[in-house]
MDTraj code that builds the backbone (N, CA, C; nanometers):
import mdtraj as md
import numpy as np

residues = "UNK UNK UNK UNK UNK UNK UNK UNK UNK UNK UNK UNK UNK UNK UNK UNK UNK UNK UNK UNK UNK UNK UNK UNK UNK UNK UNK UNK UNK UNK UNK UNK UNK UNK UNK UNK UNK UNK UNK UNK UNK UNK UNK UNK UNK UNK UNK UNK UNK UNK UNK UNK UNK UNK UNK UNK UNK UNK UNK UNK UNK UNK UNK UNK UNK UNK UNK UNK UNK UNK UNK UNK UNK UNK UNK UNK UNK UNK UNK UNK UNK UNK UNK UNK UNK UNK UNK UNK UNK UNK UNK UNK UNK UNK UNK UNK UNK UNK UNK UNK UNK UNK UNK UNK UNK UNK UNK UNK UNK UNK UNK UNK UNK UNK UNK UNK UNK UNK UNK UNK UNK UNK UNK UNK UNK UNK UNK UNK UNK UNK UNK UNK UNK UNK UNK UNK UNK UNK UNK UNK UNK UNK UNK UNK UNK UNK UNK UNK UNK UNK UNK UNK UNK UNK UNK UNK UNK UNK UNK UNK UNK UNK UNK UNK UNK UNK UNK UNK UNK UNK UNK UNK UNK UNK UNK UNK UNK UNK UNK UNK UNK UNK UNK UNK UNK UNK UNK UNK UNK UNK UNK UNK UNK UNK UNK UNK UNK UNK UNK UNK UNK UNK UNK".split()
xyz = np.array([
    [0.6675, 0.4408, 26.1912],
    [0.6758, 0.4680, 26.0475],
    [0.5347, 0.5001, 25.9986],
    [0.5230, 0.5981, 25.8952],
    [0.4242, 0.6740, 25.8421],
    [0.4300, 0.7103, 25.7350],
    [0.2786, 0.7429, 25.6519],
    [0.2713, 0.7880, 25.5007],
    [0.3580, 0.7038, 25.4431],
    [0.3947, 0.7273, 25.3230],
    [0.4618, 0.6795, 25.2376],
    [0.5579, 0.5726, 25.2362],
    [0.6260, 0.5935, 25.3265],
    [0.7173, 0.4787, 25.4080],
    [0.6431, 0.3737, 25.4493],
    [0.5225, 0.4013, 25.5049],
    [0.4846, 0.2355, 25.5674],
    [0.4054, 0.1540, 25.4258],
    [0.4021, 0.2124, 25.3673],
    [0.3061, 0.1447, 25.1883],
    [0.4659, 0.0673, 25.1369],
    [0.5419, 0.2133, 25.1176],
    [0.6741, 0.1014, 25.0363],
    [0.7259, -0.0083, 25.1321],
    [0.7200, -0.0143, 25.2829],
    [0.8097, -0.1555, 25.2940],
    [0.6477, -0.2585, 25.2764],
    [0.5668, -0.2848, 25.2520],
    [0.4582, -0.3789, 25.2385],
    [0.5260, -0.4530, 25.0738],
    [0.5582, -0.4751, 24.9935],
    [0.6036, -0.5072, 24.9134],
    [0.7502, -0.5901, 24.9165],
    [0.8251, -0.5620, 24.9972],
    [0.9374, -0.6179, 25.0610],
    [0.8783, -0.7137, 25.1487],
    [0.7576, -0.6629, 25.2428],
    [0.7459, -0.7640, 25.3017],
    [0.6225, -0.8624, 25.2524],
    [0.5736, -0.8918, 25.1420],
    [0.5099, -0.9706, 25.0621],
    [0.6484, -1.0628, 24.9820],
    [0.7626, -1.0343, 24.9265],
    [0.8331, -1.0752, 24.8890],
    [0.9332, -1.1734, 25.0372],
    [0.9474, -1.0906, 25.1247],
    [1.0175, -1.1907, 25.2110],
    [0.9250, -1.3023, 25.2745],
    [0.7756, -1.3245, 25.2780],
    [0.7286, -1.3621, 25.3267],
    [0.7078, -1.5016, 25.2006],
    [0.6771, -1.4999, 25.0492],
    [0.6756, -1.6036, 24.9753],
    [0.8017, -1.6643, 25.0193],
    [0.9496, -1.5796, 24.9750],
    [1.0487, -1.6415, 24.9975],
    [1.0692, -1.7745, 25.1276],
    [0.9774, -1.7480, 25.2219],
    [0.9858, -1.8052, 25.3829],
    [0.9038, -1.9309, 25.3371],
    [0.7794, -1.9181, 25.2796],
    [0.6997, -2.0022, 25.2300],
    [0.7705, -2.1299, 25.1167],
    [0.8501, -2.0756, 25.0074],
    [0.9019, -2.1387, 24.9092],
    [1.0490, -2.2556, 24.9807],
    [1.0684, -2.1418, 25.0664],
    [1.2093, -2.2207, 25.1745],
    [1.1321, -2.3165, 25.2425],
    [1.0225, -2.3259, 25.3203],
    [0.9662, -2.4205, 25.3651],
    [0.9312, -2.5632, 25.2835],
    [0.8623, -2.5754, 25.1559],
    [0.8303, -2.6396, 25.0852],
    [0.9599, -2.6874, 25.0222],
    [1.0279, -2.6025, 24.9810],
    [1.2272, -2.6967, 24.9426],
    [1.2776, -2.7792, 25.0370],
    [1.2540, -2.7009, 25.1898],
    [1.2918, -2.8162, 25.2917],
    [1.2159, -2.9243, 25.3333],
    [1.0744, -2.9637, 25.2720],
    [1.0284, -3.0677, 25.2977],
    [1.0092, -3.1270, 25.1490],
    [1.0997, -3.1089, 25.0448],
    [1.0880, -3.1950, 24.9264],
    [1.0061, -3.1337, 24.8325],
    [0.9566, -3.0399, 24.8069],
    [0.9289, -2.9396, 24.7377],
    [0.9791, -2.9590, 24.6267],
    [1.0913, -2.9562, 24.6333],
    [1.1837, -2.9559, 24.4958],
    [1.2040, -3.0768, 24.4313],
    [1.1370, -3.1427, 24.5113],
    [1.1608, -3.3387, 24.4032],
    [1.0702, -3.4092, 24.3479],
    [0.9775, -3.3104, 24.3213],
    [0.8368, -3.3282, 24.2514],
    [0.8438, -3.4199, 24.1494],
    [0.8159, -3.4932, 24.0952],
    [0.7570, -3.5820, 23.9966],
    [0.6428, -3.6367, 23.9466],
    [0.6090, -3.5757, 23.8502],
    [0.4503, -3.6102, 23.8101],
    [0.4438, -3.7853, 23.8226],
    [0.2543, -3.8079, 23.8978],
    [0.2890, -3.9468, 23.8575],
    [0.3197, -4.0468, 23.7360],
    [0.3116, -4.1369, 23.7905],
    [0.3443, -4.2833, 23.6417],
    [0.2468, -4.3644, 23.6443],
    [0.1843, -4.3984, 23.5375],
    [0.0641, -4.5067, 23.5504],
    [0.1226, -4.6321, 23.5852],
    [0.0457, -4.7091, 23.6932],
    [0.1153, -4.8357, 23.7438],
    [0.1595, -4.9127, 23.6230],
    [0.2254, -5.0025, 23.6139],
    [0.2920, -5.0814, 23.5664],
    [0.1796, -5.2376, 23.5269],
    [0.1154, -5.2370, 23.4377],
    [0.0495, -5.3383, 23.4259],
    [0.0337, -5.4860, 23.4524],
    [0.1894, -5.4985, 23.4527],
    [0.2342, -5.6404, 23.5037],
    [0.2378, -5.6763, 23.6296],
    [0.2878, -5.5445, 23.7148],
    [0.2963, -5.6110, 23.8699],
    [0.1263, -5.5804, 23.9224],
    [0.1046, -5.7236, 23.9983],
    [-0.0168, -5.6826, 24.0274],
    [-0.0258, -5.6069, 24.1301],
    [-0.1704, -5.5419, 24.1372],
    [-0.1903, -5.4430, 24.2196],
    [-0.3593, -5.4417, 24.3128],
    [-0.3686, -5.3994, 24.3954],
    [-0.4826, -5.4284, 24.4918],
    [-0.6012, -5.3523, 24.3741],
    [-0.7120, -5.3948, 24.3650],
    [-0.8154, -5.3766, 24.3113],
    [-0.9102, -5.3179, 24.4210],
    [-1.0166, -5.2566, 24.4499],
    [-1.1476, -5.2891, 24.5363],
    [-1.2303, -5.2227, 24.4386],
    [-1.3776, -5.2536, 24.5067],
    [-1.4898, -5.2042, 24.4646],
    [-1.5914, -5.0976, 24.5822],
    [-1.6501, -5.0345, 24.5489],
    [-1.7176, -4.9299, 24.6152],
    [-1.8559, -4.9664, 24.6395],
    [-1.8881, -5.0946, 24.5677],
    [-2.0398, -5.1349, 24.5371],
    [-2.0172, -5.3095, 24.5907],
    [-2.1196, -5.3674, 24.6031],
    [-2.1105, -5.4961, 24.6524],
    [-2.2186, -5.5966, 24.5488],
    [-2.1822, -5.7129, 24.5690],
    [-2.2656, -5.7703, 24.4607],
    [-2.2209, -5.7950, 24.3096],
    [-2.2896, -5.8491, 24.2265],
    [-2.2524, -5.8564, 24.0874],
    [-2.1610, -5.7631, 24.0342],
    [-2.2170, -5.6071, 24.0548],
    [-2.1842, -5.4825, 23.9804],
    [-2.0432, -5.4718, 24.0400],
    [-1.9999, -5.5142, 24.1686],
    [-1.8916, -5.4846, 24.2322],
    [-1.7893, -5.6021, 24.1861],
    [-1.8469, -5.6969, 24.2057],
    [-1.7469, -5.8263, 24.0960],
    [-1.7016, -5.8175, 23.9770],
    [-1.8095, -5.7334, 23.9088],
    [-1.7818, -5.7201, 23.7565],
    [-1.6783, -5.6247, 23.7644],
    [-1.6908, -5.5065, 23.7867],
    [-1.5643, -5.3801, 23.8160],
    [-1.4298, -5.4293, 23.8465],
    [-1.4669, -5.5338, 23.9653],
    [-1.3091, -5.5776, 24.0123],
    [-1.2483, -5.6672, 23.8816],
    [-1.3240, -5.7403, 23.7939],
    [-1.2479, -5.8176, 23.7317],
    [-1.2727, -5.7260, 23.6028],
    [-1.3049, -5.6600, 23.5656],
    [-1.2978, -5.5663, 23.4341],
    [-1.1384, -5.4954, 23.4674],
    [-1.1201, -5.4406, 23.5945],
    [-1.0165, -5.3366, 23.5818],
    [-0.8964, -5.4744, 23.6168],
    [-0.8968, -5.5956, 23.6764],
    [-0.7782, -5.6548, 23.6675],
    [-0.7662, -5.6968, 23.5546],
    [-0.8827, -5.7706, 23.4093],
    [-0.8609, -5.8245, 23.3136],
    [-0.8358, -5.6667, 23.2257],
    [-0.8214, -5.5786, 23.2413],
    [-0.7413, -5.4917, 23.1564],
    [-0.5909, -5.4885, 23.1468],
    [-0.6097, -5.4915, 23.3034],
    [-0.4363, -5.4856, 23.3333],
    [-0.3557, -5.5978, 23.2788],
    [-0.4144, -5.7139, 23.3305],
    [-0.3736, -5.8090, 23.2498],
    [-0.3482, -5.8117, 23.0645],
    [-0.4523, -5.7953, 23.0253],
    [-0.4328, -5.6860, 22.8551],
    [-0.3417, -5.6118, 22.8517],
    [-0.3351, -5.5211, 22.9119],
    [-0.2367, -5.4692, 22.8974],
    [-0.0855, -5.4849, 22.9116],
    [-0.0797, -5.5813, 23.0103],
    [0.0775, -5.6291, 23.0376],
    [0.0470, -5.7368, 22.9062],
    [0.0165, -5.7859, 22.8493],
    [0.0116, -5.8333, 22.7273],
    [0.0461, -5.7659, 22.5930],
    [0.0022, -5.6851, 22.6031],
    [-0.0020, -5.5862, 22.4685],
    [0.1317, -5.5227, 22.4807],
    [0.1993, -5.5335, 22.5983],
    [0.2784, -5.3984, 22.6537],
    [0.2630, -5.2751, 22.6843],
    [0.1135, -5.2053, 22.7062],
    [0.0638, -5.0809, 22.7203],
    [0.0151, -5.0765, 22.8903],
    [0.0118, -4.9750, 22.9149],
    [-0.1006, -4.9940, 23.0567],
    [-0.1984, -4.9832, 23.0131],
    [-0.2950, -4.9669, 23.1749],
    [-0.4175, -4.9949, 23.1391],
    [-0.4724, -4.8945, 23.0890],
    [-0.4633, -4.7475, 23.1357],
    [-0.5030, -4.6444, 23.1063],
    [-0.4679, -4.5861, 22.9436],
    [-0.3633, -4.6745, 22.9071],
    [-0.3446, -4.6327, 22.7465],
    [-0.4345, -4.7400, 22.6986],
    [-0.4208, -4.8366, 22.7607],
    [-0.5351, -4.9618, 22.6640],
    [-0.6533, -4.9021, 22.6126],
    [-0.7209, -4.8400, 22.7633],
    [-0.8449, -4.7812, 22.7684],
    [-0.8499, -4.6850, 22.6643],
    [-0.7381, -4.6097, 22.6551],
    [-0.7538, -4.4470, 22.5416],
    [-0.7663, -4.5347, 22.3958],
    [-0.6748, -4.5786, 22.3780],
    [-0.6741, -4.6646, 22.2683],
    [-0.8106, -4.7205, 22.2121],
    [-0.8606, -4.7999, 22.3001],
    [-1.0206, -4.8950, 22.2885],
    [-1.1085, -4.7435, 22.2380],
    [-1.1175, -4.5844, 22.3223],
    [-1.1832, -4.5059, 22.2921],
    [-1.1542, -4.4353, 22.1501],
    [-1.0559, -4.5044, 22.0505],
    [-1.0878, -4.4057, 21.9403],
    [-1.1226, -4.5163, 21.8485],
    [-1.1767, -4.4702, 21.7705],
    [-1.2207, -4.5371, 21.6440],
    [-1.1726, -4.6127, 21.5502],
    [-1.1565, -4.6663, 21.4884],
    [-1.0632, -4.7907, 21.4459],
    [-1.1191, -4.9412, 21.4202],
    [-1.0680, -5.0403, 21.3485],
    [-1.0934, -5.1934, 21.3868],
    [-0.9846, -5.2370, 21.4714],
    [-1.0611, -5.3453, 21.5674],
    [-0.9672, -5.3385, 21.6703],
    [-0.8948, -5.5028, 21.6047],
    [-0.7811, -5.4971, 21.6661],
    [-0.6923, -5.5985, 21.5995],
    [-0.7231, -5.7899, 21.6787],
    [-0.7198, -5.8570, 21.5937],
    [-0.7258, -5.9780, 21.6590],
    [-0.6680, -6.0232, 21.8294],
    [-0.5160, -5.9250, 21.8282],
    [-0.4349, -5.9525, 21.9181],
    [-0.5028, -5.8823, 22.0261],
    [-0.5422, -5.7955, 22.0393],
    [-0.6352, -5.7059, 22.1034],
    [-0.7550, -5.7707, 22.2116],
    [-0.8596, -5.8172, 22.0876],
    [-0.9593, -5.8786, 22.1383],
    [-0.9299, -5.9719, 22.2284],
    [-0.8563, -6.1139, 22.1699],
    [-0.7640, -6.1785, 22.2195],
    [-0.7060, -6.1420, 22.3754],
    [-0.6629, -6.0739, 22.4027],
    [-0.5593, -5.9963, 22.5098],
    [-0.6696, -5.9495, 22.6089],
    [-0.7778, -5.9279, 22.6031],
    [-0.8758, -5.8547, 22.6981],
    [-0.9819, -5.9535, 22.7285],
    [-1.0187, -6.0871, 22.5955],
    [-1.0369, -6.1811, 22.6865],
    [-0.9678, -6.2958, 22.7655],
    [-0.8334, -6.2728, 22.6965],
    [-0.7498, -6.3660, 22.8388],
    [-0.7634, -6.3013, 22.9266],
    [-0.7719, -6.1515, 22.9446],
    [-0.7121, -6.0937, 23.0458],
    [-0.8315, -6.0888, 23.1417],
    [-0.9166, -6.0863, 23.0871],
    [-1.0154, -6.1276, 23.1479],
    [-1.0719, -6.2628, 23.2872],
    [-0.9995, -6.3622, 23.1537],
    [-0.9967, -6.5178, 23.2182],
    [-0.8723, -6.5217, 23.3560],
    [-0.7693, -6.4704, 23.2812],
    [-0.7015, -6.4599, 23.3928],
    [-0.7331, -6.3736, 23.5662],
    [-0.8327, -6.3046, 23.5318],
    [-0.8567, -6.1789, 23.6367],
    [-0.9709, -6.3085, 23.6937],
    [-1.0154, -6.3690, 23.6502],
    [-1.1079, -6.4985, 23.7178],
    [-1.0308, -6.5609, 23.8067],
    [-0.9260, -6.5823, 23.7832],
    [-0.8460, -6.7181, 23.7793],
    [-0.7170, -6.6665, 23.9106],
    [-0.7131, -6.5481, 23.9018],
    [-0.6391, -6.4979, 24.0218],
    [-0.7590, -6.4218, 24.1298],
    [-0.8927, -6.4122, 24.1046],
    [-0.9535, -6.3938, 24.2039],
    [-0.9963, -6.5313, 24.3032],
    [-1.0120, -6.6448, 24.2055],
    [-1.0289, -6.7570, 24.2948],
    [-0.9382, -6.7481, 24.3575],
    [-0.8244, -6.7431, 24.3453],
    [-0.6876, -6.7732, 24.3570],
    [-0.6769, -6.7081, 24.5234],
    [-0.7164, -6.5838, 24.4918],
    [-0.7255, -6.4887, 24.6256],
    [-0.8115, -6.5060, 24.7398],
    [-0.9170, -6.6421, 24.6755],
    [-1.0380, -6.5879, 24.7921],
    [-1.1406, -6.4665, 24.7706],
    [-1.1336, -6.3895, 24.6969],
    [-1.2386, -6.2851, 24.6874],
    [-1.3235, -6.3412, 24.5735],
    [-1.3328, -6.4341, 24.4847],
    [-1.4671, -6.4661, 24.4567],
    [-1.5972, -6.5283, 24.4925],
    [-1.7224, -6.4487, 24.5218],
    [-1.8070, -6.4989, 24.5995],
    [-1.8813, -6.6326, 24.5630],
    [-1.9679, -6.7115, 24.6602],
    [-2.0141, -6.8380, 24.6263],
    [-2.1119, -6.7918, 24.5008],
    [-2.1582, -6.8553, 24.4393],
    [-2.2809, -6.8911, 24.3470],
    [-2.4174, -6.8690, 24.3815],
    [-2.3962, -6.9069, 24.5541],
    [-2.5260, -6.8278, 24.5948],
    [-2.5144, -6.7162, 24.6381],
    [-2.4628, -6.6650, 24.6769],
    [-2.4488, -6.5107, 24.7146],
    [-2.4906, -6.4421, 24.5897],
    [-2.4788, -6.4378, 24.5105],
    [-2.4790, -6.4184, 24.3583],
    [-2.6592, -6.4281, 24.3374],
    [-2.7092, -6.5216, 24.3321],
    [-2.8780, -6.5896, 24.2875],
    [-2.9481, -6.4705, 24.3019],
    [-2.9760, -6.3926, 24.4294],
    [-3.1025, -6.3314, 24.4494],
    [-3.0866, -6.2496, 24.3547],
    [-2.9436, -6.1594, 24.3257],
    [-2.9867, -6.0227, 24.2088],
    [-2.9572, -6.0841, 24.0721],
    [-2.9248, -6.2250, 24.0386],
    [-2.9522, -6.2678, 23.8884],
    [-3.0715, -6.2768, 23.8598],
    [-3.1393, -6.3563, 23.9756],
    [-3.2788, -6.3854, 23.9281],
    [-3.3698, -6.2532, 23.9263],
    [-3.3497, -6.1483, 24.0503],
    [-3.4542, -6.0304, 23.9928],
    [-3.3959, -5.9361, 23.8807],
    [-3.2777, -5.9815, 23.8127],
    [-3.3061, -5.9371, 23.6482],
    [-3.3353, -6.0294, 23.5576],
    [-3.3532, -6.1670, 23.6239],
    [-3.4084, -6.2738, 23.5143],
    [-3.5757, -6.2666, 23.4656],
    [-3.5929, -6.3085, 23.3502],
    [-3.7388, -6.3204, 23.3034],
    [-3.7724, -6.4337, 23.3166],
    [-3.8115, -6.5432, 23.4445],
    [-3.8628, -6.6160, 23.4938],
    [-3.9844, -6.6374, 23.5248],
    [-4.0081, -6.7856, 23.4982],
    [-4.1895, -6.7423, 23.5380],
    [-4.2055, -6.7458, 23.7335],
    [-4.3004, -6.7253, 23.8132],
    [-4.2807, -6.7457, 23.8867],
    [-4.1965, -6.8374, 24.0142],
    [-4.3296, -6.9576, 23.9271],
    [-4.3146, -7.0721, 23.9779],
    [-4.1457, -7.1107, 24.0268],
    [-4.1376, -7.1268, 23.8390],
    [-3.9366, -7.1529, 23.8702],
    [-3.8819, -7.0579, 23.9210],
    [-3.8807, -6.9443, 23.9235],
    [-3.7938, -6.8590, 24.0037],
    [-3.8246, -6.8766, 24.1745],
    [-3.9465, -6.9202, 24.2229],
    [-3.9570, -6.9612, 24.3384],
    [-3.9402, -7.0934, 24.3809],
    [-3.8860, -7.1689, 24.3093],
    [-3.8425, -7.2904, 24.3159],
    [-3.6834, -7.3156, 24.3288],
    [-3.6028, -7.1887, 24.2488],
    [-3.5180, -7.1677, 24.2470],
    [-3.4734, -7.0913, 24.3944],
    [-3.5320, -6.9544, 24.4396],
    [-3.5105, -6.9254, 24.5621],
    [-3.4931, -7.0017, 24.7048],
    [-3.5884, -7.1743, 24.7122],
    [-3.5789, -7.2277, 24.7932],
    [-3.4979, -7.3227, 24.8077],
    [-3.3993, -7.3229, 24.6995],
    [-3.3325, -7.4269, 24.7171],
    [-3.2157, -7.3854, 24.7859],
    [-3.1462, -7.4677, 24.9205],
    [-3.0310, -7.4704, 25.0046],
    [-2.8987, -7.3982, 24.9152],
    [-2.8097, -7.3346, 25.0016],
    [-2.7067, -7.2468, 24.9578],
    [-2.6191, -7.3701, 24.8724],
    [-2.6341, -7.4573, 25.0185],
    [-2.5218, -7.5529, 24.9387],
    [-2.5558, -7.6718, 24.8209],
    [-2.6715, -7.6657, 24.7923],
    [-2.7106, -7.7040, 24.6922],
    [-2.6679, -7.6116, 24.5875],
    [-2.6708, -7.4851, 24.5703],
    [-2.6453, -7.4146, 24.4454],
    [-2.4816, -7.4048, 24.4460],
    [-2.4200, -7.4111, 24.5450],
    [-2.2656, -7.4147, 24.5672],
    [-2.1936, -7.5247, 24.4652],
    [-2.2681, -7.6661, 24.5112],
    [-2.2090, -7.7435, 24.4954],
    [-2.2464, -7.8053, 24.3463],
    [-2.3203, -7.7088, 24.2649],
    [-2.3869, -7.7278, 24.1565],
    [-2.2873, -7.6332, 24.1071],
    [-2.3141, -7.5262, 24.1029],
    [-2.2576, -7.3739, 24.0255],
    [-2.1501, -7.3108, 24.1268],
    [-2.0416, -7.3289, 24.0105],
    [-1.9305, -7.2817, 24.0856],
    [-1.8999, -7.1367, 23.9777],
    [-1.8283, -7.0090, 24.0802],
    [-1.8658, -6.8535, 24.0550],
    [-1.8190, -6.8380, 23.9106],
    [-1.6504, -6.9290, 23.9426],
    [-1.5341, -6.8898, 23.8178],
    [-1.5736, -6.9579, 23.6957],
    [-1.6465, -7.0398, 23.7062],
    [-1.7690, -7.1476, 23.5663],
    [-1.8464, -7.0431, 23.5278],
    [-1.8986, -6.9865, 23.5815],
    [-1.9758, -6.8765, 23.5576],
    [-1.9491, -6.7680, 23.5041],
    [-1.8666, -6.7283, 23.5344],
    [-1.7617, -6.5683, 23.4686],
    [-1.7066, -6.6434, 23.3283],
    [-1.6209, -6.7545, 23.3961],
    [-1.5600, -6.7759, 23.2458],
    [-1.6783, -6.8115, 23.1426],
    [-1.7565, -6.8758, 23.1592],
    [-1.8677, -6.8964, 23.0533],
    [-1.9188, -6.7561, 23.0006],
    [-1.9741, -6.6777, 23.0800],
    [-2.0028, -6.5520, 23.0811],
    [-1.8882, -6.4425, 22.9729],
    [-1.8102, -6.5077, 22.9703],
    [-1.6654, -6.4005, 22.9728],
    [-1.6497, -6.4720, 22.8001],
    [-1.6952, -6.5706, 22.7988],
    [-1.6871, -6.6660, 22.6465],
    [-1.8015, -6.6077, 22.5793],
    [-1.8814, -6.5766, 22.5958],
    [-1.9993, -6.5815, 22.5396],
    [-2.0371, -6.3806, 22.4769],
    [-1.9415, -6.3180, 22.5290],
    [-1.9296, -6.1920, 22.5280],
    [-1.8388, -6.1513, 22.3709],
    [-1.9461, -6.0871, 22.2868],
    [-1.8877, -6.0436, 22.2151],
    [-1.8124, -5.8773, 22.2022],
    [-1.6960, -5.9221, 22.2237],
    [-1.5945, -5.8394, 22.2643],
    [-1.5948, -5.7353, 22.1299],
    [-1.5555, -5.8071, 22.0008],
    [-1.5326, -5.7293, 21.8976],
    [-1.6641, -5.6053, 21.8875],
    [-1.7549, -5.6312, 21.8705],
    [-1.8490, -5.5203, 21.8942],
    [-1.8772, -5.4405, 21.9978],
    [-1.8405, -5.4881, 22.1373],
    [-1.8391, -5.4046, 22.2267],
    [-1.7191, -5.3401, 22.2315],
    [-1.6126, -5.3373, 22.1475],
    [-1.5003, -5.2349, 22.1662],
    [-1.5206, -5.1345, 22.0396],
    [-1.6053, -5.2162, 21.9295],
    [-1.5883, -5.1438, 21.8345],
    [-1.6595, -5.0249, 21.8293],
    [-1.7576, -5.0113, 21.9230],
    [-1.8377, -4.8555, 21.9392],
    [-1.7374, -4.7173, 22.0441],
    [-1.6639, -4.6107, 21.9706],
    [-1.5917, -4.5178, 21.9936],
    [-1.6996, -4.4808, 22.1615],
    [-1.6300, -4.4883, 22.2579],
    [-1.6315, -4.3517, 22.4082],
    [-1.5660, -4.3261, 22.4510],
    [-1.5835, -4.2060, 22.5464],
    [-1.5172, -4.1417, 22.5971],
    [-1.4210, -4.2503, 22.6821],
    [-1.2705, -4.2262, 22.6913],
    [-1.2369, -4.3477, 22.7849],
    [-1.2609, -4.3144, 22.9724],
    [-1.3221, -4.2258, 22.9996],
    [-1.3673, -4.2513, 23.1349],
    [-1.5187, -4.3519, 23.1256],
    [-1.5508, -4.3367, 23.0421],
    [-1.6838, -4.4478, 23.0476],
    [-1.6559, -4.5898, 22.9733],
    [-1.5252, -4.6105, 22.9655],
    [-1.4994, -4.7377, 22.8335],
    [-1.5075, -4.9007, 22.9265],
    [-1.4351, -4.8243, 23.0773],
    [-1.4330, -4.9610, 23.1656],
    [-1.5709, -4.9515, 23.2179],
    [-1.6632, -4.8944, 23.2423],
    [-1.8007, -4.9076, 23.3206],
    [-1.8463, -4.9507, 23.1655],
    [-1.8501, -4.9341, 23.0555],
    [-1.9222, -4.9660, 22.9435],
    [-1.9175, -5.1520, 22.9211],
    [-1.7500, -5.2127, 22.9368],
    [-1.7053, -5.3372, 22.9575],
    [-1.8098, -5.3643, 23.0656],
    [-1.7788, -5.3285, 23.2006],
    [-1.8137, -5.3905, 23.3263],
    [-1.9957, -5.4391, 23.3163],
    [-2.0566, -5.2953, 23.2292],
    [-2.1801, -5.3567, 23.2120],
    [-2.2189, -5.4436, 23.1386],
    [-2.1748, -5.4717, 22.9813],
    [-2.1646, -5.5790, 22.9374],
    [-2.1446, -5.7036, 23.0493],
    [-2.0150, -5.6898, 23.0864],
    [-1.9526, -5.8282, 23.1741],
    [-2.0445, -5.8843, 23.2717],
    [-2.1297, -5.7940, 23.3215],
    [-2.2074, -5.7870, 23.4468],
    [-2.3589, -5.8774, 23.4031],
    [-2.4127, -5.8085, 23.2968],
    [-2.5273, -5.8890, 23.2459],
    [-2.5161, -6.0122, 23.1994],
    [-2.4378, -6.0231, 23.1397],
    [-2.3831, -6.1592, 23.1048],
    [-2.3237, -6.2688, 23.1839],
    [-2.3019, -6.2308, 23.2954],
    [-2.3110, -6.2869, 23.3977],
    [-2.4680, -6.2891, 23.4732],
    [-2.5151, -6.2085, 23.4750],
    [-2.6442, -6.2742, 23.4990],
    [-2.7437, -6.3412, 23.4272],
    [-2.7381, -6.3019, 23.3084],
    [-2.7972, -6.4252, 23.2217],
    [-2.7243, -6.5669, 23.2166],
    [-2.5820, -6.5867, 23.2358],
    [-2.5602, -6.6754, 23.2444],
    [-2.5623, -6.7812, 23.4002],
    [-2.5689, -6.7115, 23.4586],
    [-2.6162, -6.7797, 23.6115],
    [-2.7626, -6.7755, 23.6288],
    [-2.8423, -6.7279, 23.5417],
    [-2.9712, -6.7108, 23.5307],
    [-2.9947, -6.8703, 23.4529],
    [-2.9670, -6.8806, 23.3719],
    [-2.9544, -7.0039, 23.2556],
    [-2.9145, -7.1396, 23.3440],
    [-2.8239, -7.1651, 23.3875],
    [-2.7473, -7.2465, 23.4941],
    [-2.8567, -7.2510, 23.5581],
    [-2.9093, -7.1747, 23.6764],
    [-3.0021, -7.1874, 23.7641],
    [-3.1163, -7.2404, 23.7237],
    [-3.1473, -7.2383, 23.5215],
    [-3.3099, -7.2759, 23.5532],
    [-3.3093, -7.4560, 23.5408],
    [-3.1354, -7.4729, 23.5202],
    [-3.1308, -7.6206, 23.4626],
    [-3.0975, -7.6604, 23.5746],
    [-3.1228, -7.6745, 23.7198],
    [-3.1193, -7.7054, 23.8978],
    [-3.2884, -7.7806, 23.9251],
    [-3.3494, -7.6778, 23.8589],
    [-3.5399, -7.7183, 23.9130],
    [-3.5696, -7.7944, 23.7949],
])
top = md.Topology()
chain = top.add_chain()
for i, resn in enumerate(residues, 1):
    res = top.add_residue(resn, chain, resSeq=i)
    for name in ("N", "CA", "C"):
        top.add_atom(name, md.element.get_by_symbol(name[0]), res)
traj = md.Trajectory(xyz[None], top)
């Protein structure tokens, strides 16, 4: 086949060839597409972190004490979050709901085993603490299980987690991809000032 004839069947065969393609994808479920669903706030769900340390503790319990909020409120988390990003006063029940949910995200990490000791924790509180030497090197030498058996993690968060003023940190409008890293940093410092504080009352 030649000239003219071999141009017109190229079009037939662009059309039989999607068709082969579209039949393939129907026979492996193609056709039962369903956009996803944001998890379900209530059933719990595996958390991790990408980072280790404070910053990675704080993340894990920021995104479970949302969820928790949120199976409270009745919203997920991802609407909680949109919600927290627009402007508004935020409601008693609210505040309320994100620091239980909070306490609770403590309280099922002990629960799990993934909250770390008190000392694991020390070295990066204290190099953001404003310590004078002395005590901060007084503090470094003291035995793991001395600070263990002094400062326990979930005393720490929850104190930390009390002491956090929530109403003003929700009340400043962002974007909601930055609303849980905005929490987590709050949550995070405040946890180190407060294990910072704890630690200087040991020496």
């Amino acid at each position: 086949m030649n000239g003219p004839w071999r141009w017109a069947g190229l079009p037939v065969l662009a059309v039989l060839l999607v068709c082969a393609v579209v039949g393939v994808q129907l026979a492996n479920g193609g056709g039962s597409y369903e956009p996803l669903r944001p998890a379900d706030p209530c059933v719990e769900r595996q958390v991790t972190s990408q980072v280790d340390g404070i910053e990675g503790l704080t993340e894990r319990l920021v995104l479970l004490g949302l969820d928790e909020a949120g199976c409270t409120l009745g919203v997920t988390r991802e609407e909680l979050t949109l919600r927290f990003a627009q402007s508004g006063d935020r409601a008693d029940a609210e505040i309320d709901a994100v620091r239980d949910g909070l306490k609770s995200a403590v309280t099922r990490m002990k629960d799990d085993g993934t909250l770390p000791p008190a000392s694991a924790l020390v070295d990066e509180a204290l190099d953001a603490a404003d310590l004078n030497r002395f005590l901060e090197a007084g503090i470094r030498a003291l035995p793991d299980r001395v600070i263990d058996s002094a400062l326990k993690t979930d005393d720490v968060l929850t104190r930390a987690i009390d002491e956090l003023d929530l109403r003003e940190l929700l009340a400043d409008p962002t974007d909601q991809a930055d609303l849980e890293q905005q929490i987590g940093a709050a949550v995070e410092q405040a946890v180190k000032d407060s294990l910072a504080d704890r630690l200087r009352n040991l020496i």
